[in-house]
Wavefront OBJ file of the C-alpha trace (Angstrom):
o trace
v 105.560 52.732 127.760
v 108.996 54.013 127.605
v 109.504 57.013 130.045
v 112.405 59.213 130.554
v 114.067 59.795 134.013
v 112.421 63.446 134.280
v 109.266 61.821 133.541
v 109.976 58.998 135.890
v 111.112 61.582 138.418
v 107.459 63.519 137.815
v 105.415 60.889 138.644
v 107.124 58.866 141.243
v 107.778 62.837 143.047
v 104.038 63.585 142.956
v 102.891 60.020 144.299
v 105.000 60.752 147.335
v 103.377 63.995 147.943
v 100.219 61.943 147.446
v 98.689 63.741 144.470
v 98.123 62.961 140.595
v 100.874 63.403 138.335
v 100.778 66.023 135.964
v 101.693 64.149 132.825
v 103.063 60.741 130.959
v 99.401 59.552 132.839
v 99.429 56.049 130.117
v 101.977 54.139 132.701
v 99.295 54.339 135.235
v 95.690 54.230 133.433
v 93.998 51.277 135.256
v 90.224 50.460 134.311
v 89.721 53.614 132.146
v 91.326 52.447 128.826
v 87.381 51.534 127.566
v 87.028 55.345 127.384
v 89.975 55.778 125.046
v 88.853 55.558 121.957
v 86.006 58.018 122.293
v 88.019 60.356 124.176
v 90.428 60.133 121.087
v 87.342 60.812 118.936
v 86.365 63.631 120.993
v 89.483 65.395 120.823
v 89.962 65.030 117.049
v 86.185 66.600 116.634
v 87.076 69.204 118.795
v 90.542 70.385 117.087
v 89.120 70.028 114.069
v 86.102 73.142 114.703
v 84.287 71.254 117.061
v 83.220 71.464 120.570
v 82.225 69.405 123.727
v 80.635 69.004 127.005
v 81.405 66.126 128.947
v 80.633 64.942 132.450
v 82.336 62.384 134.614
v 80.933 61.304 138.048
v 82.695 58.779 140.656
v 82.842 58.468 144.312
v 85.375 60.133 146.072
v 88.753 57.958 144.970
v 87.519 56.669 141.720
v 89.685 58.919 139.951
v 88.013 61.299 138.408
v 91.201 64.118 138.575
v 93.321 61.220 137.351
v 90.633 60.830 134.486
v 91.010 64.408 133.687
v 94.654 64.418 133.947
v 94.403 61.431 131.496
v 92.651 63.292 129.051
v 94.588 66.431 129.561
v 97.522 64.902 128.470
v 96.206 63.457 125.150
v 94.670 67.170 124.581
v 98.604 68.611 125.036
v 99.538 65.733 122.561
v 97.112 66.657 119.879
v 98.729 71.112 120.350
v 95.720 71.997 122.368
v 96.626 74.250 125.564
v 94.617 73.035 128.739
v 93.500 74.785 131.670
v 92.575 73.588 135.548
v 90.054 74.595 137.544
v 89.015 73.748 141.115
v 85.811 74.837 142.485
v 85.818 76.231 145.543
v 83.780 78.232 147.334
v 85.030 81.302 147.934
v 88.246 81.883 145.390
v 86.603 80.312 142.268
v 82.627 79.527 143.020
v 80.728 77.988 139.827
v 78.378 80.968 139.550
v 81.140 83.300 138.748
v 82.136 82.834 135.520
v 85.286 85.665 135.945
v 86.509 83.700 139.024
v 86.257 80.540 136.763
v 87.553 82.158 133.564
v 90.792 84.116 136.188
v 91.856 81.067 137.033
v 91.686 78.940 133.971
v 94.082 81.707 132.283
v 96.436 81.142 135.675
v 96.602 77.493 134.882
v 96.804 77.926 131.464
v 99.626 75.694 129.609
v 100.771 74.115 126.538
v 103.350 71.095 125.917
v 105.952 73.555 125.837
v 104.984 76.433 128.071
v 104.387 75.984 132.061
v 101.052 77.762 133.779
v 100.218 80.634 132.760
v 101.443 80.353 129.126
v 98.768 83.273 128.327
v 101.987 85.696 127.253
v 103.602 82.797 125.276
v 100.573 82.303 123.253
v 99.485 86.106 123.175
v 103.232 86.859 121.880
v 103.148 83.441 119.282
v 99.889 85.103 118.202
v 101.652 88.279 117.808
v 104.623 86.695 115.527
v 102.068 85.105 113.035
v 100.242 87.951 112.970
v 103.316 90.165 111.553
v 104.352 87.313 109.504
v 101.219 87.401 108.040
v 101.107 91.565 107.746
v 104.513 91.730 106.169
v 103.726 89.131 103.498
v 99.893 91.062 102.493
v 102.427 94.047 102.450
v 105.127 93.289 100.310
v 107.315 94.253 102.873
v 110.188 92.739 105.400
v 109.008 94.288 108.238
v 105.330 95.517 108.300
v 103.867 98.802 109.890
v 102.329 98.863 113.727
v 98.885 100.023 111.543
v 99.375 96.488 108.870
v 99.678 94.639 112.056
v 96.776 95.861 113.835
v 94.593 96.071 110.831
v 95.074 92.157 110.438
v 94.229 91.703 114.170
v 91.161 93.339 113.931
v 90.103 91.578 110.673
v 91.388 87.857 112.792
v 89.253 89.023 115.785
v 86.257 89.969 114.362
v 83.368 87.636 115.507
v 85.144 87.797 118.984
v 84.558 92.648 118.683
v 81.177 91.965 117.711
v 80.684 90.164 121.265
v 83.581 91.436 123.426
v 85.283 94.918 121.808
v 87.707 95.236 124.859
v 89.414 92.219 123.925
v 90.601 92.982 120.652
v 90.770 96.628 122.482
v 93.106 95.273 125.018
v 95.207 93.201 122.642
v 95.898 95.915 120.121
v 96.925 98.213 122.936
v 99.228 95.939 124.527
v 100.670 94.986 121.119
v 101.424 99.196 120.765
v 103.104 99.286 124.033
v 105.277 96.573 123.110
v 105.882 98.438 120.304
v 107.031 101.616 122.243
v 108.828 99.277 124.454
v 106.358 100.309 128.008
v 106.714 96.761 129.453
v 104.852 98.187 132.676
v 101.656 99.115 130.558
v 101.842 95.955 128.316
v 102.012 93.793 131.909
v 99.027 95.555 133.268
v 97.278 95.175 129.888
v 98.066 91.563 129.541
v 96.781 90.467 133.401
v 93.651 92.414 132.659
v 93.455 89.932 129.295
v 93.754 87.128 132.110
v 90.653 88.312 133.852
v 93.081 89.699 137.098
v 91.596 92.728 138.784
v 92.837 95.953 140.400
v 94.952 96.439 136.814
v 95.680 100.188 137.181
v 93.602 102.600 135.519
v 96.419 104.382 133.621
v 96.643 101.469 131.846
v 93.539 100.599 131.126
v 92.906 103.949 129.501
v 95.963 103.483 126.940
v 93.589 100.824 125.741
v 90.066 102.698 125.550
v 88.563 99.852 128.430
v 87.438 100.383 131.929
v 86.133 98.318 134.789
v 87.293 94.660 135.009
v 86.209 91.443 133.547
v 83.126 90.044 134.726
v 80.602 87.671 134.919
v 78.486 88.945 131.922
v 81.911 89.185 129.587
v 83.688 85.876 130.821
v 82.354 83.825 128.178
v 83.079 86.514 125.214
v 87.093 86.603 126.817
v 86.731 82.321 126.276
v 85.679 83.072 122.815
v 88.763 85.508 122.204
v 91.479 83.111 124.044
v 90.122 80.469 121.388
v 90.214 82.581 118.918
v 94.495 83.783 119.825
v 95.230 80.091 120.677
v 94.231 78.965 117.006
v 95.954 81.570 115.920
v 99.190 80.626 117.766
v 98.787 76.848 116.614
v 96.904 75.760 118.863
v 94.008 73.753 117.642
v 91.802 74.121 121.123
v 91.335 74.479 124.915
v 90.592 71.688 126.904
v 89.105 73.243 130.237
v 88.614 71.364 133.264
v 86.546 72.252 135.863
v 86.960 69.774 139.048
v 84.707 69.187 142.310
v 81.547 70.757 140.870
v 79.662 68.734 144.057
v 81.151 71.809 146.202
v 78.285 73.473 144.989
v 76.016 71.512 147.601
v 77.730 73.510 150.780
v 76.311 76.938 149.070
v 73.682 78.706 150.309
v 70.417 77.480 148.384
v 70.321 81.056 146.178
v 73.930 80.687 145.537
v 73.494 76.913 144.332
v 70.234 77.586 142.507
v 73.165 80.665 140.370
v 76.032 77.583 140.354
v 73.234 75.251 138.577
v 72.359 77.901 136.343
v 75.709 78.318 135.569
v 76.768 75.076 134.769
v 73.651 74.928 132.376
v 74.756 77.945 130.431
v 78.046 76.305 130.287
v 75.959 73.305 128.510
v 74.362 75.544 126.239
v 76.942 77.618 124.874
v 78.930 74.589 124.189
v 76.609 73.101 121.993
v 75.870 76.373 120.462
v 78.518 75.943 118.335
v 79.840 79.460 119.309
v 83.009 78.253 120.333
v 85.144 75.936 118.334
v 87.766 73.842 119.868
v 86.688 74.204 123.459
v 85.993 71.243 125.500
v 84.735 71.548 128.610
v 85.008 68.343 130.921
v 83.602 68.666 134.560
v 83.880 66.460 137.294
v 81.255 65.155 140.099
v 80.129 62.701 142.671
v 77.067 60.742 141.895
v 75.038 62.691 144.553
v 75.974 65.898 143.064
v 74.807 64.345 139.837
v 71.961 62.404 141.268
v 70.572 64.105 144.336
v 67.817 66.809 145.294
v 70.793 69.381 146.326
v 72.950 69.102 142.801
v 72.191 68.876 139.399
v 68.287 67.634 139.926
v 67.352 71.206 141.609
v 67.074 72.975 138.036
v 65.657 70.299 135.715
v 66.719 72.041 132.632
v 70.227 70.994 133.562
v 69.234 67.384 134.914
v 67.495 67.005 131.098
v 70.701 67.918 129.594
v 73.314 65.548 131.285
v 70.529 62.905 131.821
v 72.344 59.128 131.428
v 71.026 55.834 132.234
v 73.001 54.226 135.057
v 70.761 51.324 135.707
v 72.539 48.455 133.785
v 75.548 46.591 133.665
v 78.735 49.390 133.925
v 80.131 47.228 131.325
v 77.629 48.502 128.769
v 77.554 52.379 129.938
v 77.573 54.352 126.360
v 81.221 56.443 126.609
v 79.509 58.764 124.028
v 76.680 59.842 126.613
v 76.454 63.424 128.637
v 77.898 61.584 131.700
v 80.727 58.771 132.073
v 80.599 56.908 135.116
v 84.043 56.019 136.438
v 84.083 52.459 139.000
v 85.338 52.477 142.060
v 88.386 50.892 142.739
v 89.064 47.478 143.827
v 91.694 45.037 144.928
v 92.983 44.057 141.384
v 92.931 47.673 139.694
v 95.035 48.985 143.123
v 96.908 45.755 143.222
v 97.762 46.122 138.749
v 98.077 50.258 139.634
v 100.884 48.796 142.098
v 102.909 46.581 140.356
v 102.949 49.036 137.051
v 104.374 51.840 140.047
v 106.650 49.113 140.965
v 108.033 48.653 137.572
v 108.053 51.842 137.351
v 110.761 52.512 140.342
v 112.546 49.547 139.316
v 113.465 50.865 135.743
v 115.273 53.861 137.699
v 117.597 51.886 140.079
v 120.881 49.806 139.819
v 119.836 46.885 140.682
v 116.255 46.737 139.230
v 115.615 43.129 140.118
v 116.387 43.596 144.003
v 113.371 45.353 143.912
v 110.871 43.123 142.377
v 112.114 40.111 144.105
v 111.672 42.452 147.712
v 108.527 44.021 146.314
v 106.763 41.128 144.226
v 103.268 41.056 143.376
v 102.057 38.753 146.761
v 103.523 42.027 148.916
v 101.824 44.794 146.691
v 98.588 42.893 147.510
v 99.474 42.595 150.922
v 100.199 46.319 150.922
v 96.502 46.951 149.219
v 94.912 44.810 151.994
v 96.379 46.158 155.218
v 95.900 50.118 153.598
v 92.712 49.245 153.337
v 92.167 47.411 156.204
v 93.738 50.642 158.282
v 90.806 52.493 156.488
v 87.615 50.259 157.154
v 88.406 48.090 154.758
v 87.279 50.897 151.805
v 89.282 50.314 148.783
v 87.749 52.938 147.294
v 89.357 55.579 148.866
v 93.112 53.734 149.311
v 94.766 54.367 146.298
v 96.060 57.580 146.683
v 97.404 56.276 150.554
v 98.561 53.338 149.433
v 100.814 54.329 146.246
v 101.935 57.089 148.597
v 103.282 54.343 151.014
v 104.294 52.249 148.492
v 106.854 54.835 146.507
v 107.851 56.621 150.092
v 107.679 53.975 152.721
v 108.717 50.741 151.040
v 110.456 51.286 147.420
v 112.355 54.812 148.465
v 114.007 52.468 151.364
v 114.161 49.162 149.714
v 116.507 51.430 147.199
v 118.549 53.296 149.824
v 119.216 50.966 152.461
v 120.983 47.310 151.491
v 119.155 45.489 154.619
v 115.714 46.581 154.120
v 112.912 44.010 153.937
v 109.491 45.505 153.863
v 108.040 42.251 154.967
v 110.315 42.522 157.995
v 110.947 45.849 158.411
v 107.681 47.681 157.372
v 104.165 47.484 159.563
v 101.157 50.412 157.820
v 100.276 53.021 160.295
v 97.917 55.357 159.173
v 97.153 58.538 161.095
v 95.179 61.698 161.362
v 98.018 63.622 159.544
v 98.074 61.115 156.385
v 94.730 61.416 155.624
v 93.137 64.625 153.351
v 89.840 66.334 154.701
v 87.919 64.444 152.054
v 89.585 61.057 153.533
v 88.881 61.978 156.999
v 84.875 62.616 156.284
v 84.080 59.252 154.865
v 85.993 57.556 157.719
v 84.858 57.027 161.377
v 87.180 57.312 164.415
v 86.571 53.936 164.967
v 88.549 52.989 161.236
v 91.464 54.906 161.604
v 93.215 55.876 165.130
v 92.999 59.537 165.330
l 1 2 3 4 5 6 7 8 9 10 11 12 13 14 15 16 17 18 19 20 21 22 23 24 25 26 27 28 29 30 31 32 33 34 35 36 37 38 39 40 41 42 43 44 45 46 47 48 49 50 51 52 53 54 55 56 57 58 59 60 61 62 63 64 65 66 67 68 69 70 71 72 73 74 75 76 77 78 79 80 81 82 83 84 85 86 87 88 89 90 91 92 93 94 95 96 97 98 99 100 101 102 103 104 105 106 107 108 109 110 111 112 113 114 115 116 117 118 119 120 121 122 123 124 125 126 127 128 129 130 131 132 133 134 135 136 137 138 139 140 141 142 143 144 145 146 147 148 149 150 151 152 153 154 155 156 157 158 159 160 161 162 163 164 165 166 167 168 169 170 171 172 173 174 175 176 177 178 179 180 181 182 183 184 185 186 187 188 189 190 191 192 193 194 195 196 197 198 199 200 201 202 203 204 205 206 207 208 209 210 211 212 213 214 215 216 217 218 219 220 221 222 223 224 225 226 227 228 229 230 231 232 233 234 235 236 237 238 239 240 241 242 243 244 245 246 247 248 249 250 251 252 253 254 255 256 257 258 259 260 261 262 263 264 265 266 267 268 269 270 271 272 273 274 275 276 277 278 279 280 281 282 283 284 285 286 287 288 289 290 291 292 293 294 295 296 297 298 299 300 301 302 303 304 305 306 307 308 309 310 311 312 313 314 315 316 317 318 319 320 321 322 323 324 325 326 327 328 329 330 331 332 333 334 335 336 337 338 339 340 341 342 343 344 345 346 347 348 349 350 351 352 353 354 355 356 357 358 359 360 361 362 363 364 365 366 367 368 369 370 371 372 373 374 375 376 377 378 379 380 381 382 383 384 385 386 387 388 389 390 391 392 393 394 395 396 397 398 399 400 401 402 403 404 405 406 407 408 409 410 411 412 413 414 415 416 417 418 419 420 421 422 423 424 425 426 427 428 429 430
């Protein structure tokens, strides 16, 4: 796969700071390419009126945001806008749905427009929207009452379930119109689910209070509904770490589980074309008495047979089950990172013949082995060392040998909180 230097930059940039790339995700995709095809499938039923609940599950390492990234970035390449969330207890909990639906419209983005691209795809909307007036008119530039008129008649199944959004929209498209950039901001972060918007500016727009958990859903159906309309065929939402849910108080879990469910149900209700909803787990979350096997409507739902060979798992059932990595996906992982580098320097093969495949796999064991010998929860360490501790230097300095001049030391300060939990003071000097 042919990648540009920004690209390259991208990637090679966020493996030193030790976290996923954003995009341009193909150069890396070890051990998940059996999902493509159905992931490809999913997408096209989705931007074509459909919609879609998926759930991965995978230890702690296995990849699961890298899976999500993967499938984010064929969503971007099919015009769909995708959206990020993390759960976490107290900024964005699961059983909040206007916590969950804030911060999906923060990390909204498109292939063209960065996080939050909710004003580029509100003012897109706009455009078509008076393209569309002034040709019903007749006339080169339509009336403020043509264009609204035509909004109203686009957003009609979303009124009937949320008025303030088509509310909200046709008042911020007036102030635009009287050029009140201060109202049309306040208007437009209230669309996004922020609160505290002043109440001046609410009341240009007939709505009070803020958006909550009982309206979240109906402002999902309305962004769909404005990101069609602005050419974009879907949403792909993400919604990562649902297993924090286990650390909540049992009431508050019990309201996460019931949350997720509703999340199940509304996407197969058919209510909301071109939204697919892909959330991410460990198998105890899945699995065990404190996750999704507490409220056994949900466990029915997302029920999947694990028991046989992984080689057989069906990609087309409510869970996918992602492996765990091991010494020849890090090692393959490796050398495509390598080649990756190499493309980018002067003297490309310098850099293979320093780097070669018997180092990377001396690399993978001694990460490892500085970890308890888990593989599973290396890869992120080890491409970080590999890009910042051996390529970055074997590219800089004209004398560098890793072999020679390289030993893997792994401290407290390397490791994430997640790392340090699964690993005992006796595997890694503290």
């Amino acid at each position: 796969m042919a990648l540009s230097p920004v690209r390259r930059r991208e990637i090679l940039q966020a493996l030193r700071h030790g976290t996923v790339p954003s995009g341009s995700l193909d150069v890396l995709a070890v051990g998940i390419d059996r999902f493509r095809s159905t992931v490809e499938e999913d997408l096209e039923s989705v931007v074509t009126g459909g919609s879609m609940f998926k759930a991965v599950r995978g230890e702690y390492g296995s990849g699961k945001t890298f899976f999500a990234r993967w499938v984010a970035h064929m969503a971007l390449q099919r015009g769909m806008a995708v959206a990020e969330v993390q759960v976490n207890v107290s900024e964005t909990p699961l059983h909040k749905l206007q916590a969950i639906y804030r911060r999906s419209v923060e990390s909204l983005r498109t292939e063209s427009a960065p996080p939050s691209a909710l004003r580029n795809v509100v003012d897109a909307w706009l455009y078509a929207i008076e393209e569309d007036a002034a040709e019903l008119s007749g006339r080169p530039e339509p009336r403020p009452s043509d264009v609204t008129s035509l909004m109203e008649k686009r957003l009609e199944d979303v009124s009937r379930v949320t008025p303030a959004f088509p509310m909200a929209l046709r008042a911020y498209y007036m102030a635009l119109e009287r050029n009140d950039v201060a109202v049309a901001d306040a208007l437009l972060a209230w669309l996004g689910g922020q609160p505290n918007v002043s109440a001046a500016a609410k009341a240009r727009a007939g709505i009070r209070g803020e958006v909550d958990h009982n309206v979240a859903l109906g402002f999902v159906q309305g962004l769909l509904a404005v990101l069609r309309g602005a050419r974009h065929p879907g949403l792909l939402l993400v919604i990562d770490e649902v297993e924090t849910v286990q650390r909540m108080r049992s009431d508050v879990r019990e309201k996460a589980l019931n949350t997720l469910r509703q999340l199940v149900d509304e996407v197969d209700s058919g209510r909301y074309p071109g939204l697919y909803v892909l959330v991410t787990g460990t198998p105890a979350f899945f699995d065990g008495r404190m996750g999704v096997q507490q409220l056994e409507p949900l466990a029915q739902r997302l029920h999947t047979d694990f028991s046989g060979d992984v080689r057989f798992d069906n990609p087309r059932a409510p869970q996918l089950r992602l492996s765990p990595f091991d010494f020849d996906k890090l090692t393959e992982v490796g050398r495509r990172v390598r080649d990756l580098f190499a493309e980018g320097t002067t003297d490309p093969e310098r850099v293979r013949t320093l780097v070669d495949d018997g180092y990377i796999y001396d690399l993978a064991v001694a990460v490892a082995g500085k970890l308890g010998g888990r593989v599973g929860i290396s890869p992120r360490l080890f491409l970080r060392k590999l890009v910042l501790d051996v390529l970055d230097k074997v590219d800089q300095f004209a004398d560098f040998d890793p072999r020679t001049h390289y030993s893997v030391m792994i401290g407290a300060a390397d490791l994430t909180e997640a790392e340090r939990e699964m690993v005992s003071a006796e595997d890694v000097p503290l």
